[in-house]
NUMARRO-775071 format. One record per atom (N, C-alpha, C): residue number from 0; atom name; x, y, z. Coordinates in nm, 4 decimals. Atoms other than C-alpha are relative to their C-alpha. Layout:
N
<r nr="NUM" atom="CA" px="X" py="Y" pz="Z"/>
...
This chain:
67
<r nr="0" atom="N" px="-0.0615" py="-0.1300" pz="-0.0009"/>
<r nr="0" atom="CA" px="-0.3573" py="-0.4278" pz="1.5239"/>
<r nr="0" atom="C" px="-0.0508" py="0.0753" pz="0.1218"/>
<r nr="1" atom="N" px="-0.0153" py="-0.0865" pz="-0.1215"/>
<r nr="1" atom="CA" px="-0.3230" py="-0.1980" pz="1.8460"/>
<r nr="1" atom="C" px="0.0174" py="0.1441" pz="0.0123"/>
<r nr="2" atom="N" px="-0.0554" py="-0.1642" pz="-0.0262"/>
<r nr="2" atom="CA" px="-0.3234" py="0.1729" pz="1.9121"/>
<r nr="2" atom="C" px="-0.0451" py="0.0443" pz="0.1589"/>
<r nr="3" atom="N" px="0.0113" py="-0.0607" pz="-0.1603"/>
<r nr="3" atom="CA" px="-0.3116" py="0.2730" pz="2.2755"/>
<r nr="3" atom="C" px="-0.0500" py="0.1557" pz="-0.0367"/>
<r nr="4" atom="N" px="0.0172" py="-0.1409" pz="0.0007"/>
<r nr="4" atom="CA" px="-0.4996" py="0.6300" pz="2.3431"/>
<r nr="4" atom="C" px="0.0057" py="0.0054" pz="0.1163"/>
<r nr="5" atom="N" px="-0.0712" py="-0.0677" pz="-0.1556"/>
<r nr="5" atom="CA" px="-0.3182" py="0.8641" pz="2.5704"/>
<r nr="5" atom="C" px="-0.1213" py="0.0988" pz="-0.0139"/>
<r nr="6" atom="N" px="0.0985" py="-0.1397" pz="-0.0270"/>
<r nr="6" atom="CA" px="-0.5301" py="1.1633" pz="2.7560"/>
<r nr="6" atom="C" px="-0.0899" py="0.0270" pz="-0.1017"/>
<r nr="7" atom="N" px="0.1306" py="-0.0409" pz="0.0647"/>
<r nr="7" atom="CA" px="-0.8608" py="1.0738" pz="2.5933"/>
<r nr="7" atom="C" px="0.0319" py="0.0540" pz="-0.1120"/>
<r nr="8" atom="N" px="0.0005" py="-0.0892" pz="0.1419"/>
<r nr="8" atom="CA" px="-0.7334" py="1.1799" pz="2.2903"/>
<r nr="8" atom="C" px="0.0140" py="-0.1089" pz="-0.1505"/>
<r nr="9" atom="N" px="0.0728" py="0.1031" pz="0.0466"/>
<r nr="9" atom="CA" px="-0.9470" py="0.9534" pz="2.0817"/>
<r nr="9" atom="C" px="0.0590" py="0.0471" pz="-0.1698"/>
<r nr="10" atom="N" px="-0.0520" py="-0.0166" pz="0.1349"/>
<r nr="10" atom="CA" px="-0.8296" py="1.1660" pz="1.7634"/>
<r nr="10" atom="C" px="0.1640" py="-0.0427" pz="-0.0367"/>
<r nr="11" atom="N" px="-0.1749" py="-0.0039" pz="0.0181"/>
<r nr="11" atom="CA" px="-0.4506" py="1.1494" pz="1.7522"/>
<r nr="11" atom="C" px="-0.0041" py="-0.1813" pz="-0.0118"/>
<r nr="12" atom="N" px="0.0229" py="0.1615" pz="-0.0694"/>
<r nr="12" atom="CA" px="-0.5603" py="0.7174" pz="1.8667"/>
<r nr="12" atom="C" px="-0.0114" py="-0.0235" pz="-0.1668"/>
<r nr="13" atom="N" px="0.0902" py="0.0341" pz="0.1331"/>
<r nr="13" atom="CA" px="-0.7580" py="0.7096" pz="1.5319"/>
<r nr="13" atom="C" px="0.1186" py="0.0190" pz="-0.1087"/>
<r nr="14" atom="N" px="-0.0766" py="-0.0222" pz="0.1540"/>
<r nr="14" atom="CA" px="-0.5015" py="0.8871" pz="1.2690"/>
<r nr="14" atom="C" px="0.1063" py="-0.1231" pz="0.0219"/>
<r nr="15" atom="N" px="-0.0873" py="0.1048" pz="-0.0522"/>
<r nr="15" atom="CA" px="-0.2255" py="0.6335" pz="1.4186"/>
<r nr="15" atom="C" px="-0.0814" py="-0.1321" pz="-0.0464"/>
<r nr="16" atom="N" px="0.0531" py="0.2025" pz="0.0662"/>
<r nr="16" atom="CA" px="-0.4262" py="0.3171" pz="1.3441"/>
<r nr="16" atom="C" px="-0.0780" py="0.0417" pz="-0.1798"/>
<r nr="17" atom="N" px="-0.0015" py="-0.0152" pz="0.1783"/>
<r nr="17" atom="CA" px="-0.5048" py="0.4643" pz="1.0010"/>
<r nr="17" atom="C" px="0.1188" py="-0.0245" pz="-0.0550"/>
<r nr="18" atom="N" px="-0.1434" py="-0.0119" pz="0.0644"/>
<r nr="18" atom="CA" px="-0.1525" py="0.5345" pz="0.9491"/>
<r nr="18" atom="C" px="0.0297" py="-0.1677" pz="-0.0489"/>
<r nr="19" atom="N" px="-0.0649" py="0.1301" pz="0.0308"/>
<r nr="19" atom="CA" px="-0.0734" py="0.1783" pz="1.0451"/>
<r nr="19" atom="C" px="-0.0741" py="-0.0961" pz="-0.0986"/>
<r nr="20" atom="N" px="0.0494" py="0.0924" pz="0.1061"/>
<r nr="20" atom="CA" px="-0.3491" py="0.0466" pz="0.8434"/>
<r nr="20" atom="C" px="0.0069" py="0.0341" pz="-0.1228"/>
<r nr="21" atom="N" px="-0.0549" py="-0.0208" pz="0.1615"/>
<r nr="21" atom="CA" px="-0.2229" py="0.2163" pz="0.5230"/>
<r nr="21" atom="C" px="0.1541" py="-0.0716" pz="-0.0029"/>
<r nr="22" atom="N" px="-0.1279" py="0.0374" pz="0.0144"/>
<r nr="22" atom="CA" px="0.1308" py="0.1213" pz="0.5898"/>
<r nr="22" atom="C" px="-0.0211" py="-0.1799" pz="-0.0166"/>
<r nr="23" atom="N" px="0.0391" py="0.1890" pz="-0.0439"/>
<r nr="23" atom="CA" px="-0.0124" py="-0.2936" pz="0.6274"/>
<r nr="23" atom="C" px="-0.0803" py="0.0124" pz="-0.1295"/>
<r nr="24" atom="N" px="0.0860" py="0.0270" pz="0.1155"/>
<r nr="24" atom="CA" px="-0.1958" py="-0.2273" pz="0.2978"/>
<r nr="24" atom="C" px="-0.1449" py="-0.0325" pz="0.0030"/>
<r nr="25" atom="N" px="0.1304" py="0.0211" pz="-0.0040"/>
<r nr="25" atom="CA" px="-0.5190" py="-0.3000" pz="0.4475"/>
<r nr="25" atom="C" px="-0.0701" py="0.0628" pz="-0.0260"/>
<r nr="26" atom="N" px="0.0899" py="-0.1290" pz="0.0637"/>
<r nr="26" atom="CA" px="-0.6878" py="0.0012" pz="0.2740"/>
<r nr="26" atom="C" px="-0.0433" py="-0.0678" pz="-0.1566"/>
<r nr="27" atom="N" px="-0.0167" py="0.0141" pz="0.1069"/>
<r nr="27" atom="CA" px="-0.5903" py="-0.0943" pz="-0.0619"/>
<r nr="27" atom="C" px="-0.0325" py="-0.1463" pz="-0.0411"/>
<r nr="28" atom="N" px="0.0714" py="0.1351" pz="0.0244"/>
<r nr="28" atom="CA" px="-0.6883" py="-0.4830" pz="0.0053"/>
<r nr="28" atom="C" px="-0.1408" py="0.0020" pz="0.0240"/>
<r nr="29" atom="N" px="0.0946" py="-0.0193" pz="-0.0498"/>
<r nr="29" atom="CA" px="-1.0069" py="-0.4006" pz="0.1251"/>
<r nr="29" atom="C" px="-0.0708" py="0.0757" pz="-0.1236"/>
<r nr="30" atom="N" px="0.0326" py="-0.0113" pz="0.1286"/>
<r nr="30" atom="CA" px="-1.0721" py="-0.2248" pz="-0.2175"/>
<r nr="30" atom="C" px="0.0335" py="-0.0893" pz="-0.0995"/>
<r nr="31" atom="N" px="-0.0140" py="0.1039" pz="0.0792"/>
<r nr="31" atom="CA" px="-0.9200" py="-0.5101" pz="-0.4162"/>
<r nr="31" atom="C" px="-0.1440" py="-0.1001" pz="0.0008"/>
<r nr="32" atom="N" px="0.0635" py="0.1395" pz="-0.0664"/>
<r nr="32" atom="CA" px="-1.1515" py="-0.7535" pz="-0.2319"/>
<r nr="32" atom="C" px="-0.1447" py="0.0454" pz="-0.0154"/>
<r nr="33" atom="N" px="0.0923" py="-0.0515" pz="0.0394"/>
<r nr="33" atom="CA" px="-1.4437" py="-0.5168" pz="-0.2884"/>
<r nr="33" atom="C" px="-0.1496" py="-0.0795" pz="-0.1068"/>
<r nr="34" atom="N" px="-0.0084" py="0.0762" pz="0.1061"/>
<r nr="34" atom="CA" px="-1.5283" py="-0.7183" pz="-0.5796"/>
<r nr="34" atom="C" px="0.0249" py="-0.1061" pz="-0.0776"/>
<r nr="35" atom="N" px="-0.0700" py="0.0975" pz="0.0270"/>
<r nr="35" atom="CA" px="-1.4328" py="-1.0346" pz="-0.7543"/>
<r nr="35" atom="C" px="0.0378" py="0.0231" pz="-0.0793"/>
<r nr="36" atom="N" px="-0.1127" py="-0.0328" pz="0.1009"/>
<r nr="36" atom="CA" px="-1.1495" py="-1.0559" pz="-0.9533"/>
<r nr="36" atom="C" px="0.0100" py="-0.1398" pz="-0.0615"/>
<r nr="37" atom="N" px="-0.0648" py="0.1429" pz="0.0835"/>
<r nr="37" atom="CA" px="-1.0829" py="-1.3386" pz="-1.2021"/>
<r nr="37" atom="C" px="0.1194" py="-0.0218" pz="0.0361"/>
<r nr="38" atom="N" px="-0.1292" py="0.0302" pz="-0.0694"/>
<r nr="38" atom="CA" px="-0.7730" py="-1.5319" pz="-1.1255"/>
<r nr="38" atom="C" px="0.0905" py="0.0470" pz="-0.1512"/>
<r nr="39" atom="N" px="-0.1265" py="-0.0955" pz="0.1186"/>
<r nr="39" atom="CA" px="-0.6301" py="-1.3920" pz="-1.4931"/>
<r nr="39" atom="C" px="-0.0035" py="0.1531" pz="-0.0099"/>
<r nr="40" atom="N" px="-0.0047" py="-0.1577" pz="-0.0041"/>
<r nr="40" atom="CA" px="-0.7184" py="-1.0354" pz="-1.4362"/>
<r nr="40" atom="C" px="0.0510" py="-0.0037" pz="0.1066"/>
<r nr="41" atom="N" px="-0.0869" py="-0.0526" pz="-0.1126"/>
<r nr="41" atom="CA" px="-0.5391" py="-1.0802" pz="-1.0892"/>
<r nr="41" atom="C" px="0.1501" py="-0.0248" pz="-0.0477"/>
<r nr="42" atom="N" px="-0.1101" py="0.0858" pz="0.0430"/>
<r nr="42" atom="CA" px="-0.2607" py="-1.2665" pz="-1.2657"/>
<r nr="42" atom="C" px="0.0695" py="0.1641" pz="-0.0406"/>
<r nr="43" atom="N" px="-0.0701" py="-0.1072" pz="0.0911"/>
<r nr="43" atom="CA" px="-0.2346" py="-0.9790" pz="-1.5175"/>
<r nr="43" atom="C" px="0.0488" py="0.1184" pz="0.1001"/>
<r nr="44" atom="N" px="-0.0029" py="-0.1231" pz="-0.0846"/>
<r nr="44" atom="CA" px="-0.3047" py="-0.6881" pz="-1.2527"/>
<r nr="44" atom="C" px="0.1621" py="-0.0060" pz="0.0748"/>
<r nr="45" atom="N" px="-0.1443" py="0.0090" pz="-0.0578"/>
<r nr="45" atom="CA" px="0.0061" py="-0.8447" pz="-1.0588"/>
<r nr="45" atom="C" px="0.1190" py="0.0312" pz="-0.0495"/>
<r nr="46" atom="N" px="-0.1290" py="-0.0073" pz="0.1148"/>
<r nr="46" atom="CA" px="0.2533" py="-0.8589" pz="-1.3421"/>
<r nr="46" atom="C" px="-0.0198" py="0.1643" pz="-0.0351"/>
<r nr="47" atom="N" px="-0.0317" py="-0.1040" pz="0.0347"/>
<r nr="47" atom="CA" px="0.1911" py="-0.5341" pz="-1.4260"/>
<r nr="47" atom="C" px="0.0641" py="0.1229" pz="0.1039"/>
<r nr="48" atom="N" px="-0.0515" py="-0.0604" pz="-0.0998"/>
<r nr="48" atom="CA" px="0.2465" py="-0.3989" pz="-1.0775"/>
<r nr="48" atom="C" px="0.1401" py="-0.0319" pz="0.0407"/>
<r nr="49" atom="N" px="-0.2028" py="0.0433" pz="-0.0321"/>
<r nr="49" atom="CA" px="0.5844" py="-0.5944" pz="-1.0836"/>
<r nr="49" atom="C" px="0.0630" py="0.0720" pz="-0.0944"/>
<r nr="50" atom="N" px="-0.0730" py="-0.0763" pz="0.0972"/>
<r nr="50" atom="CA" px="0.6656" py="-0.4264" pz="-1.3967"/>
<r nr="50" atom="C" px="-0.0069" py="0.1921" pz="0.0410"/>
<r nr="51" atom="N" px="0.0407" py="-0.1044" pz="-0.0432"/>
<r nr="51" atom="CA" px="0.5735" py="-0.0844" pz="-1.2604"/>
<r nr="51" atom="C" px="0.1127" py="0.0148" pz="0.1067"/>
<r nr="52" atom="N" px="-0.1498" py="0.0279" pz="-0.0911"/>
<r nr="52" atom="CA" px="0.7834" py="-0.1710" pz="-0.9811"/>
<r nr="52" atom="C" px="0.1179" py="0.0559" pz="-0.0675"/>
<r nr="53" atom="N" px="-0.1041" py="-0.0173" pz="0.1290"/>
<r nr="53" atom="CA" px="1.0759" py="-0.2255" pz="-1.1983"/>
<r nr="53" atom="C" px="0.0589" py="0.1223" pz="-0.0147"/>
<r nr="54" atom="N" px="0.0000" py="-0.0817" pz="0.0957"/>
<r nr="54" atom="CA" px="1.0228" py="0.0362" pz="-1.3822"/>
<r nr="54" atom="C" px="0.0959" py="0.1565" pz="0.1073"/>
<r nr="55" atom="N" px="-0.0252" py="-0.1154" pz="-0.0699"/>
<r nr="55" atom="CA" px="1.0180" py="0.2898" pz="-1.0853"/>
<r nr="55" atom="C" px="0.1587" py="-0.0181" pz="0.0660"/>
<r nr="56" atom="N" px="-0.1524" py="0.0188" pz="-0.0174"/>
<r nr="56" atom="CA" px="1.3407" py="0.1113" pz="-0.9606"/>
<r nr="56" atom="C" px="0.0848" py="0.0333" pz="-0.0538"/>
<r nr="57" atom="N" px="-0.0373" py="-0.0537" pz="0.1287"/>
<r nr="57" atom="CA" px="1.5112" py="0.2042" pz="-1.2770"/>
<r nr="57" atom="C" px="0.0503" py="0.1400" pz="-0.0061"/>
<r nr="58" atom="N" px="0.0143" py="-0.0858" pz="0.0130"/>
<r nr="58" atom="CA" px="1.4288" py="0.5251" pz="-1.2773"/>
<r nr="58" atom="C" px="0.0854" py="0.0712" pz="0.1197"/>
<r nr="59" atom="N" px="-0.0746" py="0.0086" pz="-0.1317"/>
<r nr="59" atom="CA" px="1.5871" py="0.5642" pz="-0.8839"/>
<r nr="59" atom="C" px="0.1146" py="0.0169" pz="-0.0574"/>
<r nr="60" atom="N" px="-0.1686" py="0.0542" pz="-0.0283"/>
<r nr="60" atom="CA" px="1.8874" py="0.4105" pz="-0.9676"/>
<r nr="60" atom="C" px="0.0370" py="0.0603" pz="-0.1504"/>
<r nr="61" atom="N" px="-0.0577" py="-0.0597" pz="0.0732"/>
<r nr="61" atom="CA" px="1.9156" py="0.6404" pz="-1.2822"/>
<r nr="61" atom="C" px="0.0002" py="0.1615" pz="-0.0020"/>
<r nr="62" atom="N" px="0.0014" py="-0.1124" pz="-0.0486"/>
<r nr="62" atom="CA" px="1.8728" py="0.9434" pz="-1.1277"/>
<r nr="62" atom="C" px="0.1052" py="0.0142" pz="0.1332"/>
<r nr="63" atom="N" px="-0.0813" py="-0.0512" pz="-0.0829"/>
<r nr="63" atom="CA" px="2.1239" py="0.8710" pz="-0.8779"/>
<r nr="63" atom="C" px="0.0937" py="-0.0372" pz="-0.0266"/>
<r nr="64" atom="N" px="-0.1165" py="0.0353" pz="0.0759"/>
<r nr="64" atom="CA" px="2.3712" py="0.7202" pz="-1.0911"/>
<r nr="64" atom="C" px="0.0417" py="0.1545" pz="-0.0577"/>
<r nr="65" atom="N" px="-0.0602" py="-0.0594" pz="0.0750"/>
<r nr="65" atom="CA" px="2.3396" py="1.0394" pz="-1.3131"/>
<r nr="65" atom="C" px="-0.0165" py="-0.0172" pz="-0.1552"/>
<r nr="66" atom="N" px="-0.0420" py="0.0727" pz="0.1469"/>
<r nr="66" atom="CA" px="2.2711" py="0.8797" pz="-1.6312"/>
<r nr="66" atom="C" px="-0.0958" py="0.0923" pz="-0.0784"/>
């Protein structure tokens, strides 16, 4: 990952490669990984984030249906 800084401006450089490293999930793997995870508490953790998913999809597409 890359962030060019223009005119020394080491702050504006920094929030930009945060940004991109929240948008790449590397925040949120980097707390997963924190720790070890059993391969059935990752199993479960997954499935529930697919159902969550889902769920929020659902909810989208019934709020713009109208229903």
């Amino acid at each position: 990952m890359q962030v060019i800084v223009r005119d020394n401006n080491v702050d504006q450089a920094l929030r930009a490669l945060k940004k991109k490293m929240q948008r790449e999930g590397i925040f949120r793997e980097m707390k997963l990984r924190r720790n070890y995870e059993k391969p059935s508490e990752r199993r479960a953790r997954e499935e529930a984030e697919a159902v969550r998913r889902y769920r929020k999809l659902l909810r989208k597409r019934m709020d713009r249906e109208g229903y």
